[in-house]
N, CA, C and O atoms as a DFTB+ gen file, in Angstrom:
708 C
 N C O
     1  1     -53.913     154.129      20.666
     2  2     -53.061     153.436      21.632
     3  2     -51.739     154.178      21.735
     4  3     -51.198     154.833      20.844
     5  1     -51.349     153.983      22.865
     6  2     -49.968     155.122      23.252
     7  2     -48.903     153.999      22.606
     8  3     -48.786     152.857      23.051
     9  1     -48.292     154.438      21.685
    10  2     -47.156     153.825      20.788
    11  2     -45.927     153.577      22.190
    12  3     -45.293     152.524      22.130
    13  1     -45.652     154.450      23.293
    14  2     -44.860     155.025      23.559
    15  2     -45.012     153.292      24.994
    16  3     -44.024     152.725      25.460
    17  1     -46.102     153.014      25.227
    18  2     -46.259     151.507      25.775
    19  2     -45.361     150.600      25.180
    20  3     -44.255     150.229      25.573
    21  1     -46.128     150.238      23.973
    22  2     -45.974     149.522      22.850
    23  2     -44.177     149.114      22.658
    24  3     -43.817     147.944      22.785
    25  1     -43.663     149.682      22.499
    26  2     -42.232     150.355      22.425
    27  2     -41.195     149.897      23.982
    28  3     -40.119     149.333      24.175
    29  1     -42.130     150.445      24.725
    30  2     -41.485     149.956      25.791
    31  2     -41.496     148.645      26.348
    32  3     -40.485     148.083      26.770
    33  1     -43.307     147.877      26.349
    34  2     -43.079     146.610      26.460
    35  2     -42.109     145.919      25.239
    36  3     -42.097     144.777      25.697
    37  1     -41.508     145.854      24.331
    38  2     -40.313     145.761      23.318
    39  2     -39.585     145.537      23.384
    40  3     -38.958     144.650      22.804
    41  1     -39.124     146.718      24.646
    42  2     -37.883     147.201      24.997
    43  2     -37.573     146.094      26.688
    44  3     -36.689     146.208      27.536
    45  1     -38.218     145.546      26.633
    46  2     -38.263     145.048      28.130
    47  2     -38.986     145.781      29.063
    48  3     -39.027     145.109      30.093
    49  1     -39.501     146.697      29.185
    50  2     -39.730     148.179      30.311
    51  2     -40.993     147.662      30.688
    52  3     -41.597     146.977      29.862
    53  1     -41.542     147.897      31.911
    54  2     -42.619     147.934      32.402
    55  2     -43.577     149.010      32.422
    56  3     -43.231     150.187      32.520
    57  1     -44.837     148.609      32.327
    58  2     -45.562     149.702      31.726
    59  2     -46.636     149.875      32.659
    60  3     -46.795     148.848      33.319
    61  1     -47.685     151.087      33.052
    62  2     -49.052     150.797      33.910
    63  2     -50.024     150.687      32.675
    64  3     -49.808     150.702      31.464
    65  1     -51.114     150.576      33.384
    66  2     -52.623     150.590      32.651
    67  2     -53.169     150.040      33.279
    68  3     -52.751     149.164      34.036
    69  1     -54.824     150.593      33.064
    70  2     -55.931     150.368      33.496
    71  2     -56.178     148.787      32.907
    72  3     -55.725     148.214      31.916
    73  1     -57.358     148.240      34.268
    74  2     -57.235     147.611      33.812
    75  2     -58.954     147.023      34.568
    76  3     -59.545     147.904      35.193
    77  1     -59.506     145.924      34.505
    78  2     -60.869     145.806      35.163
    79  2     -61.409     146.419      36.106
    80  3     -62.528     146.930      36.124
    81  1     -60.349     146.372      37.207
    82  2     -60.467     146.333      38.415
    83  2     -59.661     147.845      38.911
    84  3     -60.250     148.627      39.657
    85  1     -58.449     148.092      38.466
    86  2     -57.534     148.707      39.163
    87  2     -56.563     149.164      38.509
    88  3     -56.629     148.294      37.641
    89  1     -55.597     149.876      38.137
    90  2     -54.497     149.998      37.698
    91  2     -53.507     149.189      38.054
    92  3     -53.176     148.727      39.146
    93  1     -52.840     149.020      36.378
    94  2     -51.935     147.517      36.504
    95  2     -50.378     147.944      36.643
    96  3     -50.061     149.120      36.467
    97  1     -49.329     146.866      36.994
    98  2     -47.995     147.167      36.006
    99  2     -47.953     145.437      34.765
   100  3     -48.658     144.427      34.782
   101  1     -47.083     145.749      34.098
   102  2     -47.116     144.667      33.039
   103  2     -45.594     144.839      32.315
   104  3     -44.921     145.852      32.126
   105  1     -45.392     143.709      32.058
   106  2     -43.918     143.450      31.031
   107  2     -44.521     142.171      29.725
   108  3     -45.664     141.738      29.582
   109  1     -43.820     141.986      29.284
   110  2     -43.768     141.511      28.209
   111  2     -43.861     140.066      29.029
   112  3     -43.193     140.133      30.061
   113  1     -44.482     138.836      28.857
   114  2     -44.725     138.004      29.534
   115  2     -43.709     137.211      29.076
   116  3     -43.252     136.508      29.977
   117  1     -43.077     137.030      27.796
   118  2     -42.146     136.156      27.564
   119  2     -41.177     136.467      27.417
   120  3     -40.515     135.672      26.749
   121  1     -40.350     137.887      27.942
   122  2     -39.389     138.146      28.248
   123  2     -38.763     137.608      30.096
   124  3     -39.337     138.006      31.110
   125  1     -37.804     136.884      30.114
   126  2     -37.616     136.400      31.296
   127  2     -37.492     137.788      31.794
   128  3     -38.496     138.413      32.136
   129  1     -36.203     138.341      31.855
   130  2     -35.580     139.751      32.119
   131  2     -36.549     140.569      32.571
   132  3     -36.542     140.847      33.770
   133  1     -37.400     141.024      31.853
   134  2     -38.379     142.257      32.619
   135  2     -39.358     141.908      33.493
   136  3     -39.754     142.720      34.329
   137  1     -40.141     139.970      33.353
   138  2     -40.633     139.636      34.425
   139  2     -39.655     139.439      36.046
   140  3     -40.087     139.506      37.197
   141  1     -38.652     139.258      35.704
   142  2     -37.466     139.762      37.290
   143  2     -37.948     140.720      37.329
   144  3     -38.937     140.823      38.054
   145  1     -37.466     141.914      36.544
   146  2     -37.198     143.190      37.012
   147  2     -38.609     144.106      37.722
   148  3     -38.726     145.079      38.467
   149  1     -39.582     143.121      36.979
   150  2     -41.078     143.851      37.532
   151  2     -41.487     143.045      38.999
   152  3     -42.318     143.636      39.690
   153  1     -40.814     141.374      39.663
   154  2     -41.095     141.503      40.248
   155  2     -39.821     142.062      41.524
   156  3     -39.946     141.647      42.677
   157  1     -38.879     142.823      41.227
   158  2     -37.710     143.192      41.981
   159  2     -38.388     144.806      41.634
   160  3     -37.453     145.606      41.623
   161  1     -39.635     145.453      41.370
   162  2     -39.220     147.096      41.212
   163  2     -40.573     146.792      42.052
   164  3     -41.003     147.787      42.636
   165  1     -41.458     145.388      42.250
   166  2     -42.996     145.526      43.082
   167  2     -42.201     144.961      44.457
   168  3     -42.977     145.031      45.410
   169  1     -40.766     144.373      44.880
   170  2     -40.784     144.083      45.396
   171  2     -41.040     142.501      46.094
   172  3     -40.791     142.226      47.267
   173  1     -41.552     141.625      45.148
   174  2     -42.104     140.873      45.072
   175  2     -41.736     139.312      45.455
   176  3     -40.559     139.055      45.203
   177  1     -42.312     138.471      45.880
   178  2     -41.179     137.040      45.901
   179  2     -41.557     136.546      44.764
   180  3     -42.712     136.592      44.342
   181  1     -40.134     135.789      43.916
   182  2     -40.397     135.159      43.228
   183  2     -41.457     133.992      43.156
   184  3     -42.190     133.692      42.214
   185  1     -41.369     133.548      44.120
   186  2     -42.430     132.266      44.866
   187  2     -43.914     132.469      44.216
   188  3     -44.587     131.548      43.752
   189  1     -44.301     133.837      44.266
   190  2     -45.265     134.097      43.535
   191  2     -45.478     134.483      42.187
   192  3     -44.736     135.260      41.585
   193  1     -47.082     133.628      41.431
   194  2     -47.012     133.953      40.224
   195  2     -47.984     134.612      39.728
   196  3     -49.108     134.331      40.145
   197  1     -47.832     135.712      38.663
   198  2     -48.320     136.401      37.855
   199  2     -49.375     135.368      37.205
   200  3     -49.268     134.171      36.940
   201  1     -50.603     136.433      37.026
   202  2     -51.403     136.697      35.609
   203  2     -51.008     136.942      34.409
   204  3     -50.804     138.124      34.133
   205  1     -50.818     136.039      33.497
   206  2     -51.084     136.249      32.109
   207  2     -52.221     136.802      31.434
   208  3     -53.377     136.529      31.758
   209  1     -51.914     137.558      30.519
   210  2     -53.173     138.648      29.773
   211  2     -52.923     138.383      28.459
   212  3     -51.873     138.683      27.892
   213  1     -53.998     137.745      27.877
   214  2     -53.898     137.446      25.865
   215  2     -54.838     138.053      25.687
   216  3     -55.501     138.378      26.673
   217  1     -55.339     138.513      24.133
   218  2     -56.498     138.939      23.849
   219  2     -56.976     137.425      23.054
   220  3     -58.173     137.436      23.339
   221  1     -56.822     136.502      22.467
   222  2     -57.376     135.225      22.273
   223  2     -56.529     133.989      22.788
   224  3     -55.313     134.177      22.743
   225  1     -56.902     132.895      23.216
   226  2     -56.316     131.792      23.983
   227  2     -54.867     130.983      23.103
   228  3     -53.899     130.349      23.522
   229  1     -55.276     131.349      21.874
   230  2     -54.047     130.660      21.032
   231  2     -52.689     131.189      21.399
   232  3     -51.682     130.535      21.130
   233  1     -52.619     132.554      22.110
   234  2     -51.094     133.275      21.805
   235  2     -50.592     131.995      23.188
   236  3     -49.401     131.940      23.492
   237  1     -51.458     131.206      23.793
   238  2     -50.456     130.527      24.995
   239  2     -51.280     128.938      24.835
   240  3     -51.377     128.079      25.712
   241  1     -51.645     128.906      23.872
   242  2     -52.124     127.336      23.298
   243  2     -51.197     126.593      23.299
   244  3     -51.526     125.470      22.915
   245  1     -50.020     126.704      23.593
   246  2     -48.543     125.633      23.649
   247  2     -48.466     125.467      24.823
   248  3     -48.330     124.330      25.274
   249  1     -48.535     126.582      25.639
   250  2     -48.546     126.485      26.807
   251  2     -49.185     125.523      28.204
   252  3     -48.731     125.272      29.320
   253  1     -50.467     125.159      27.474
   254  2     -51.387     125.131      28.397
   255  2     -51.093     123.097      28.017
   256  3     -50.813     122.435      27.017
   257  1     -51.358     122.817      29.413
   258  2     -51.090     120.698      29.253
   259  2     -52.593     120.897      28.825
   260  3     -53.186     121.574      29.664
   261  1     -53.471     120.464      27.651
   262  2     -54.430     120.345      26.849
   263  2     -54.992     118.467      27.511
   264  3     -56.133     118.041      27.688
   265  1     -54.071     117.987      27.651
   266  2     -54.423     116.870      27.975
   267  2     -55.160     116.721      29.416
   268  3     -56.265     116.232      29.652
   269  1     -54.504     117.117      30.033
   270  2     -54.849     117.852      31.559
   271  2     -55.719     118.016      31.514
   272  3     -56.192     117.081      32.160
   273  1     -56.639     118.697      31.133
   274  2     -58.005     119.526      31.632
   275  2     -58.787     118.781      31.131
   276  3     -58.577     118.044      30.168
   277  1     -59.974     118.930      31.869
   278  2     -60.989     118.575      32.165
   279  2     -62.219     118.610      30.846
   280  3     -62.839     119.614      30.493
   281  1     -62.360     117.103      30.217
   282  2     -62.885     117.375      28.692
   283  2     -63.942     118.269      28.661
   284  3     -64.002     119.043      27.706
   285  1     -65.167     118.326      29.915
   286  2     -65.850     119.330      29.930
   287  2     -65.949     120.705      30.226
   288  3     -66.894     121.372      30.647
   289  1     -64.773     121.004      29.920
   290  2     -64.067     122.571      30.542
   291  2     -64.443     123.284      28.933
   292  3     -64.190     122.855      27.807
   293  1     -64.943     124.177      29.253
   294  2     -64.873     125.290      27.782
   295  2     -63.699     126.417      27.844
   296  3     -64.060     127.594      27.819
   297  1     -62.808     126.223      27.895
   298  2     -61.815     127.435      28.324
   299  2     -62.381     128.863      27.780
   300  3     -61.790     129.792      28.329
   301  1     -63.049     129.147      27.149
   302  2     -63.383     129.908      26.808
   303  2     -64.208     130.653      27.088
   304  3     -64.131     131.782      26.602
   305  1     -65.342     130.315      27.994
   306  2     -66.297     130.732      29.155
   307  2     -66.162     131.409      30.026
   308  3     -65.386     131.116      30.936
   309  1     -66.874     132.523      30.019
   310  2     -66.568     133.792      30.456
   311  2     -65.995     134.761      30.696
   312  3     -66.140     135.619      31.567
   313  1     -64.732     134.521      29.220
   314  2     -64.389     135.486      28.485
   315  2     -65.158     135.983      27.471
   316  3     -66.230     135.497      27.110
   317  1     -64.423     137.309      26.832
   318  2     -63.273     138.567      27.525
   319  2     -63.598     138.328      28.774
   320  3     -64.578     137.584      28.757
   321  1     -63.200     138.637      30.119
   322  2     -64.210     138.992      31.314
   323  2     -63.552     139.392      32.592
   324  3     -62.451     138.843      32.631
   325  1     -63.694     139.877      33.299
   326  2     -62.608     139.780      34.927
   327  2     -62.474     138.275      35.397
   328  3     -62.482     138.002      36.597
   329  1     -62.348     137.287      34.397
   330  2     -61.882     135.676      35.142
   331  2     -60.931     135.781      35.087
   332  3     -60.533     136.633      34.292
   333  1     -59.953     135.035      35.847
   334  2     -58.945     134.253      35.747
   335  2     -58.653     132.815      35.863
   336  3     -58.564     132.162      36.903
   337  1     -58.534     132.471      34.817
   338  2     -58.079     130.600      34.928
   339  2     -56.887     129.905      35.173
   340  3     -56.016     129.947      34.305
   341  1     -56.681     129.220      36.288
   342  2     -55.508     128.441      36.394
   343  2     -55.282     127.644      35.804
   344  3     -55.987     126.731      36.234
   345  1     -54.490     127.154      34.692
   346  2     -54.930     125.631      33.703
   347  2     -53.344     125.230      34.539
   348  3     -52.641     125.895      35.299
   349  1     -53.235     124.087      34.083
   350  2     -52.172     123.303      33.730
   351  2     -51.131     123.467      32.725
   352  3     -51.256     123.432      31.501
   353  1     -50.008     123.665      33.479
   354  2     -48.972     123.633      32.221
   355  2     -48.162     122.752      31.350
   356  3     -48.064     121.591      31.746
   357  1     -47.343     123.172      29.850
   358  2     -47.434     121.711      29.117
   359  2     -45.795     122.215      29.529
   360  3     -45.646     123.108      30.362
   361  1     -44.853     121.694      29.005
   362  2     -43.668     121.339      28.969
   363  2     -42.643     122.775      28.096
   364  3     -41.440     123.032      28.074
   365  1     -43.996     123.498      27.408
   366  2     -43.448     124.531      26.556
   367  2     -43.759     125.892      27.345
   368  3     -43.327     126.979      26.964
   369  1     -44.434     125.743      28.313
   370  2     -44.375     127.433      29.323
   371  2     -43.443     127.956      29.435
   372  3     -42.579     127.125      29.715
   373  1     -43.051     128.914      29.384
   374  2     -41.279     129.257      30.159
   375  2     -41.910     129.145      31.886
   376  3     -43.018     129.362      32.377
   377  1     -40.643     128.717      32.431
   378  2     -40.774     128.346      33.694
   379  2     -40.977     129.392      34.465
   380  3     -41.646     129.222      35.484
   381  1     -40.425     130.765      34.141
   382  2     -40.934     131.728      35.298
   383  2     -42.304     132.687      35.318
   384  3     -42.627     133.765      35.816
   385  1     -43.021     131.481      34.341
   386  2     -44.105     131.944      34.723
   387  2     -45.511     131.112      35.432
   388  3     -46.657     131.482      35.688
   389  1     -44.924     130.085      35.558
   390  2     -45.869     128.793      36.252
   391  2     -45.435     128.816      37.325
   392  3     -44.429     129.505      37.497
   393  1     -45.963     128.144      38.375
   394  2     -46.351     127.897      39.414
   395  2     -46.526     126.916      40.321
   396  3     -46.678     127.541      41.370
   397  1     -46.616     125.482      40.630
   398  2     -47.089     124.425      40.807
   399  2     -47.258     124.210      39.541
   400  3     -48.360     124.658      39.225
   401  1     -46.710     123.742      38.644
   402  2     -47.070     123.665      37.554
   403  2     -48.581     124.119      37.045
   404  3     -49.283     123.345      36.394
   405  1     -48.913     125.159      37.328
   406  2     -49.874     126.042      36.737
   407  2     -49.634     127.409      36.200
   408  3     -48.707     128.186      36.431
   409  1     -50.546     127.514      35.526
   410  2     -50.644     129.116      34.917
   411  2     -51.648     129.809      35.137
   412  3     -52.716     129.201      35.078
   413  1     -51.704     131.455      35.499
   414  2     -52.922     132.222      35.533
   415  2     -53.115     132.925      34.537
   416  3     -52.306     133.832      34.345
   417  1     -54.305     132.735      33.521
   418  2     -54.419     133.490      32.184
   419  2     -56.066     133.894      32.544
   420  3     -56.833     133.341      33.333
   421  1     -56.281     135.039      31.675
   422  2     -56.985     136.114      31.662
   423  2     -57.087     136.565      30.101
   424  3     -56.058     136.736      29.448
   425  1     -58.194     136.722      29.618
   426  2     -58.688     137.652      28.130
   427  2     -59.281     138.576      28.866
   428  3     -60.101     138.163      29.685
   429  1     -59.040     140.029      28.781
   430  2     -59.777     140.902      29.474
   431  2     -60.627     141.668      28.371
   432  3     -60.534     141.693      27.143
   433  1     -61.665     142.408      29.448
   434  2     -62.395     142.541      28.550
   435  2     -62.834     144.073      28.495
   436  3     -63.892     144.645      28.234
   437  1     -61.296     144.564      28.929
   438  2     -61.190     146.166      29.431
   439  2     -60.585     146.542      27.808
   440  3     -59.667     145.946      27.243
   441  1     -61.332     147.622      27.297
   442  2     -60.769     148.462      26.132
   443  2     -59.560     148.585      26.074
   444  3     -59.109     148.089      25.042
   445  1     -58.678     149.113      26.849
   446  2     -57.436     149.691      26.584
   447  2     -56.123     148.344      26.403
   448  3     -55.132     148.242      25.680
   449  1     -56.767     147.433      27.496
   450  2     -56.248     146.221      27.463
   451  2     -56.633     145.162      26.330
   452  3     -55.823     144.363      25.860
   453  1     -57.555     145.228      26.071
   454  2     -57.839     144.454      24.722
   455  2     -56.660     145.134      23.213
   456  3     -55.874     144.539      22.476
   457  1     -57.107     146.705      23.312
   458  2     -56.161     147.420      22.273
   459  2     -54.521     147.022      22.085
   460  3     -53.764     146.858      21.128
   461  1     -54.404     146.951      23.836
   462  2     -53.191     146.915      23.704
   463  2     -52.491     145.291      23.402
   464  3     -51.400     145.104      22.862
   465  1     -53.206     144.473      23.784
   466  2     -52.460     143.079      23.529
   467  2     -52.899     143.116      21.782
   468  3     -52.147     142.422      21.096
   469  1     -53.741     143.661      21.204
   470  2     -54.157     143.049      19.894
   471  2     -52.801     144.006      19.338
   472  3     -52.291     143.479      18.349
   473  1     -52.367     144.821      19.607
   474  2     -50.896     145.537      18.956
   475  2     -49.843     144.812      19.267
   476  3     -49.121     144.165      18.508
   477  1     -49.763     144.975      20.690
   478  2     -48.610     144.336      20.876
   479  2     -48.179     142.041      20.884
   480  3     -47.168     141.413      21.199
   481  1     -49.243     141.700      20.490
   482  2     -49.838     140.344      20.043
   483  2     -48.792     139.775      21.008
   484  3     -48.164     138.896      20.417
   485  1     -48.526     139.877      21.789
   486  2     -48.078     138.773      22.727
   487  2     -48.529     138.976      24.176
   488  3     -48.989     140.049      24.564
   489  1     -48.361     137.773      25.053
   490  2     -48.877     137.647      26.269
   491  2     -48.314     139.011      27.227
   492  3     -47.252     139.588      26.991
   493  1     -49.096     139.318      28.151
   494  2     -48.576     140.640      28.978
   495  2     -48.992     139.997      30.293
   496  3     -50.013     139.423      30.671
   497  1     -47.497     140.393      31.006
   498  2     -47.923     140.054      32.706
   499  2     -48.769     141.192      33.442
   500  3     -48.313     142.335      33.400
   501  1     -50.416     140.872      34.361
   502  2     -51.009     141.855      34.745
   503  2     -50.667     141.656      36.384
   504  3     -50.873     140.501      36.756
   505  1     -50.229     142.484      37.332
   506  2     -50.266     142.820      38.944
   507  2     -50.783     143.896      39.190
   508  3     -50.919     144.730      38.295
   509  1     -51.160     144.106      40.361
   510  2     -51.140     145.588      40.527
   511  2     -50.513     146.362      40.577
   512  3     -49.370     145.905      40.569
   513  1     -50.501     147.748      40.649
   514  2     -49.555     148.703      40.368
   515  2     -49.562     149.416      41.950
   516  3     -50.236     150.335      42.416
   517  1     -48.537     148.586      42.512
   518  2     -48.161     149.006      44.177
   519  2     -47.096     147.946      44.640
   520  3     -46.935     146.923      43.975
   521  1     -46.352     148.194      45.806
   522  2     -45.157     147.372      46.167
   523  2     -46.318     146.481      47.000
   524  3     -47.310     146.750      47.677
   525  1     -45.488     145.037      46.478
   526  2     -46.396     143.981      47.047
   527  2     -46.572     144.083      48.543
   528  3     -45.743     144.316      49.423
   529  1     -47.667     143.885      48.591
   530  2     -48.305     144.214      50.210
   531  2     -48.730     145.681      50.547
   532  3     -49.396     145.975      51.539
   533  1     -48.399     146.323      49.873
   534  2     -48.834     147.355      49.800
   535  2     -50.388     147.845      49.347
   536  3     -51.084     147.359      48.455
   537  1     -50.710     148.997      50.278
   538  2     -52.298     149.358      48.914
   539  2     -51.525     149.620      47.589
   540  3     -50.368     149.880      47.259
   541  1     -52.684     149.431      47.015
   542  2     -52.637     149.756      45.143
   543  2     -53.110     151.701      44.925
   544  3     -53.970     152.500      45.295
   545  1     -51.534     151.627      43.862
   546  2     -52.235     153.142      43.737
   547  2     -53.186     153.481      42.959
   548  3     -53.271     152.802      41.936
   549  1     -54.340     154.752      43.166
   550  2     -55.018     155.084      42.396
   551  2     -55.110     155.466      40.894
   552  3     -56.113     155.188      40.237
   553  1     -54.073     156.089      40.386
   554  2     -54.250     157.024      39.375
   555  2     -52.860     157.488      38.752
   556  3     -51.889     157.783      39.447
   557  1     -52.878     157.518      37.348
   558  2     -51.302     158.020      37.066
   559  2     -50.475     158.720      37.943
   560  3     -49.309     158.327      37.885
   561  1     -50.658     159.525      38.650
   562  2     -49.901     160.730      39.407
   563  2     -49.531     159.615      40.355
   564  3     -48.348     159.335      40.168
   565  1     -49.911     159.090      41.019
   566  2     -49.776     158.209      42.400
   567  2     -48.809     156.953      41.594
   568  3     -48.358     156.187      42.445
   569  1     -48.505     156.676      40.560
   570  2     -47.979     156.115      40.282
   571  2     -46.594     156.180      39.712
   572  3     -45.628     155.432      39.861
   573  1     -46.783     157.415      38.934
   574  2     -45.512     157.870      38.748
   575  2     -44.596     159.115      39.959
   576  3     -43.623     159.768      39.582
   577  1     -44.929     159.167      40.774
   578  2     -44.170     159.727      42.092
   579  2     -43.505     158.424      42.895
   580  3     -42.384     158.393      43.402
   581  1     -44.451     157.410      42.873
   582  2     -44.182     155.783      43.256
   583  2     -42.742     155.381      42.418
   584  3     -41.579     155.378      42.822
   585  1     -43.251     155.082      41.229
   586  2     -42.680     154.089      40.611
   587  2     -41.463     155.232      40.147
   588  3     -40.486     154.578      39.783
   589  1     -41.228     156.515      40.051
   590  2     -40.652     157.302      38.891
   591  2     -40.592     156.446      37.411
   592  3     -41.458     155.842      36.778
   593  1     -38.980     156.724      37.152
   594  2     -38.781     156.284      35.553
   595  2     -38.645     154.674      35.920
   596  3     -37.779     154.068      35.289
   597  1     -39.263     154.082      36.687
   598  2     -38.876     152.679      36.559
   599  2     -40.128     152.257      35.889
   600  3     -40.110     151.299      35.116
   601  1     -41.271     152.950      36.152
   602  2     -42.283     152.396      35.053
   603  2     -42.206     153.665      33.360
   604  3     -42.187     154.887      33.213
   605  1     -42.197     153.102      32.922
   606  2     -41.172     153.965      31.418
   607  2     -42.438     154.321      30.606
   608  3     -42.436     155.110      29.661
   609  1     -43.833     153.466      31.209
   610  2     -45.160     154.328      30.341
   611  2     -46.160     153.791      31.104
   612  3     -46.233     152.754      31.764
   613  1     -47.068     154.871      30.847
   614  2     -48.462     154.864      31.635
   615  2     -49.350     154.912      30.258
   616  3     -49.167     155.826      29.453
   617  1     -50.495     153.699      29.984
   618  2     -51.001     154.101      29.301
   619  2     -52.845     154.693      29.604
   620  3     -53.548     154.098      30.421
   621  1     -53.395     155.965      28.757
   622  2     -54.262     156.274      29.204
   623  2     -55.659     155.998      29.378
   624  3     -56.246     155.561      28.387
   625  1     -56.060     156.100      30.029
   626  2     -57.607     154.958      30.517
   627  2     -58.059     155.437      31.593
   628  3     -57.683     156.408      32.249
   629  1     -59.295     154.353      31.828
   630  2     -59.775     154.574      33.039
   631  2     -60.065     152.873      33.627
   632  3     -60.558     152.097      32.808
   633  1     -59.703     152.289      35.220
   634  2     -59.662     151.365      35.621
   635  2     -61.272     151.135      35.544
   636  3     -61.904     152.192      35.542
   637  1     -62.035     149.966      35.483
   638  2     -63.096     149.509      35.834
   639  2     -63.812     149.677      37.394
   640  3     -64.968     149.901      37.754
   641  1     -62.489     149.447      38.145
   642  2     -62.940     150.010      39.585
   643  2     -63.780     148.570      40.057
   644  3     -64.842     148.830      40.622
   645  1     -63.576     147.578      39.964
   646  2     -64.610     146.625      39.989
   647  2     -63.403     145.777      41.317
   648  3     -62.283     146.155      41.659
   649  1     -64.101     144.716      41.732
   650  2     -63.499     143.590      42.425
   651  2     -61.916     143.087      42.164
   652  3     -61.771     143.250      40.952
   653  1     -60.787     142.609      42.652
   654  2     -60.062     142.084      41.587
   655  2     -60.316     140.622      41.305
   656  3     -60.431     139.727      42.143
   657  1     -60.376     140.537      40.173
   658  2     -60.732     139.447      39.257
   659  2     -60.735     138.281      40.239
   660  3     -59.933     138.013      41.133
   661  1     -61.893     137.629      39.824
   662  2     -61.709     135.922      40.744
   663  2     -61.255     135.083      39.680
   664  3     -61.728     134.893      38.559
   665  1     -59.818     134.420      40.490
   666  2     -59.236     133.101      39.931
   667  2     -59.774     131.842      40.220
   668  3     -60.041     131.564      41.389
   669  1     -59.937     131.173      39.463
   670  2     -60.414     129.651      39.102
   671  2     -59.740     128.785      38.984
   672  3     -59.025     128.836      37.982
   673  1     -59.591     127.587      39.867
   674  2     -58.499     126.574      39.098
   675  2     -59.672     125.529      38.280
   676  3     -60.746     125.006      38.573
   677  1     -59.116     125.561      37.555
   678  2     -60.255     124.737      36.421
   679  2     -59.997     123.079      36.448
   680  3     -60.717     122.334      35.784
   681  1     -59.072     122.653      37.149
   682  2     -59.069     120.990      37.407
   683  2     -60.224     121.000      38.638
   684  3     -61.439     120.810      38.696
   685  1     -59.405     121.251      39.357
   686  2     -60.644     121.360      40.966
   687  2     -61.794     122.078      40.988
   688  3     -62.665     121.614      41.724
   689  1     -62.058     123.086      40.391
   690  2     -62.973     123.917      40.416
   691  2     -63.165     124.674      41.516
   692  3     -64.304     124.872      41.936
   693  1     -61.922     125.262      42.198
   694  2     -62.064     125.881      43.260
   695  2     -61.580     127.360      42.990
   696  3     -60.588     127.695      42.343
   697  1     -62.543     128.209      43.657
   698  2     -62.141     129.320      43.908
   699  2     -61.011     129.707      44.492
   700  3     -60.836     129.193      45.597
   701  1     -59.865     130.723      43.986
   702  2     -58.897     130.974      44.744
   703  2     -58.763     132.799      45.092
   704  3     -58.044     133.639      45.633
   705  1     -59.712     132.665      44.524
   706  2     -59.970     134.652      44.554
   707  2     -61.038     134.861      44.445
   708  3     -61.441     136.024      44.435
């Protein structure tokens, strides 16, 4: 694993990587500060909310309103995987990362991304790596001519190239992706 990520999500800095689907950007999810700054360098409205990325459900088990959901829900179903689940949030989320009082969390089940949350053991915000509305760029080079030093590490991989992930809201059971 590129230490030189590691270090930077730390540091506040936003980082790329591969990721199921596509190449990502990501900050430290519970840093307020670098989730601004990642969505002010994508361009982004606040209005909109990020994917959360854990490698097991406990690092945001405070997070999630437990009471809320649906007793026959397995949260755990079909992870690692390209899902995304909308749960309900409890009172302990930090606020800039919910939504309607919801959250989008994800266990992925991409190598580099698994490596990297099991090092860096805390939640990581996943978007794509392009100014919102924009296409998504391909490949390190396209990213760092894009982004220059505002993304401070690229880590190395290869994207899955797959769909981007379908989100779930798990009260309603509706597809939102």
């Amino acid at each position: 694993m590129n230490t030189n990520a590691i270090t930077a999500l730390i540091n506040g800095d936003i980082i790329a990587y591969p990721t199921e689907s596509t190449w990502g950007l990501g900050v430290d999810a519970t840093n307020e500060e670098a989730v601004y700054q990642l969505n002010v360098v994508k361009g982004r409205p606040k209005t909109k909310s990020f994917i959360v990325l854990v490698n097991r459900i406990d690092m945001v088990h405070d997070w999630i309103a437990w009471d809320e959901m649906p007793s026959e829900i397995n949260i755990n179903a079909g992870w690692p995987g390209p899902l995304t689940k909308l749960v309900p949030v409890s009172k302990n989320c930090p606020q800039w990362l919910s939504l309607h009082k919801k959250i989008a969390i994800r266990i992925s089940a991409h190598p580099e991304v698994k490596d990297l949350l099991a090092i860096f053991n805390k939640p990581l915000i996943s978007t794509s790596a392009n100014l919102s509305g924009s296409p998504i760029l391909k490949n390190p080079d396209e990213i760092r001519a894009h982004f220059g030093d505002r993304v401070k590490s690229i880590v190395e991989g290869t994207p899955g190239g797959g769909c981007p992930t379908a989100i779930i809201d798990v009260i309603s059971g509706t597809k939102i992706r």
